[in-house]
C-alpha positions as CSV (number, residue, x, y, z in Angstrom):
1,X,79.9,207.2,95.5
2,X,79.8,211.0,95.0
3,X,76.5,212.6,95.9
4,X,75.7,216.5,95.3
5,X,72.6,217.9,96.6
6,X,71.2,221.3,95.5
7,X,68.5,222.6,97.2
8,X,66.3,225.5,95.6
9,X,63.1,226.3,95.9
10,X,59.3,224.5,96.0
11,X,56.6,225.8,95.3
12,X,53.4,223.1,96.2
13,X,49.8,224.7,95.1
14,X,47.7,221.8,96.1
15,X,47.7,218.6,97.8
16,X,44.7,215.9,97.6
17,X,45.4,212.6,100.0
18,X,42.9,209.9,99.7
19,X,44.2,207.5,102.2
20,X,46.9,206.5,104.1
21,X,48.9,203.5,105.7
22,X,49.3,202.5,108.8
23,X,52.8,203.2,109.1
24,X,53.8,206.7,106.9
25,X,55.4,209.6,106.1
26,X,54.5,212.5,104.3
27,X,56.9,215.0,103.4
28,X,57.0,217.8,100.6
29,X,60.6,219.6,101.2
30,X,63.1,219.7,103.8
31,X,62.9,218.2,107.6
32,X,64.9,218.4,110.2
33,X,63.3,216.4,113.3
34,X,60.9,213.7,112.6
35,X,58.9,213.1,115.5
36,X,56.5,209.9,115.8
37,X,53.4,209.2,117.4
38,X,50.4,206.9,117.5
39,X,46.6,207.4,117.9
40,X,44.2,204.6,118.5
41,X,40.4,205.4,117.4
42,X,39.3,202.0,119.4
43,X,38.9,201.9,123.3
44,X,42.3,200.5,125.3
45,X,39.9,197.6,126.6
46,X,39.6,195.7,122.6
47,X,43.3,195.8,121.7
48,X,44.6,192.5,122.4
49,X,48.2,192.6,123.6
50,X,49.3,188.2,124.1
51,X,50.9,186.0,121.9
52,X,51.1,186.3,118.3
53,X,49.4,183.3,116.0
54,X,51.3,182.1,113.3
55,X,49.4,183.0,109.7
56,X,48.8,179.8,108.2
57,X,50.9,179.2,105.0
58,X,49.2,179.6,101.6
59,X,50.8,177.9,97.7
């Protein structure tokens, strides 16, 4: 597979997000470094760290 890339140039005038998920990205042109990070908005005392329950299985 043969795959040319030519980059020119962007020009973005406005940007409206209404929501996001809990695991994304959102880019608009070129990246080099991706860095990740996580923010909780609850205390460290309610998230429950044991082990997982099994969903139950649905037709």
């Amino acid at each position: 597979m043969n795959l040319t890339v030519v980059n020119k140039e962007i020009c973005v005038g406005h940007i409206r997000v209404l929501a996001v998920a809990s695991s994304s990205v959102f880019l608009v042109g070129d990246s080099k470094v991706i860095n990740c990070s996580s923010a909780f908005d609850t205390p460290p005392e309610s998230v429950l760290v044991g082990p997982l329950v099994p969903l139950a299985h649905t037709r």
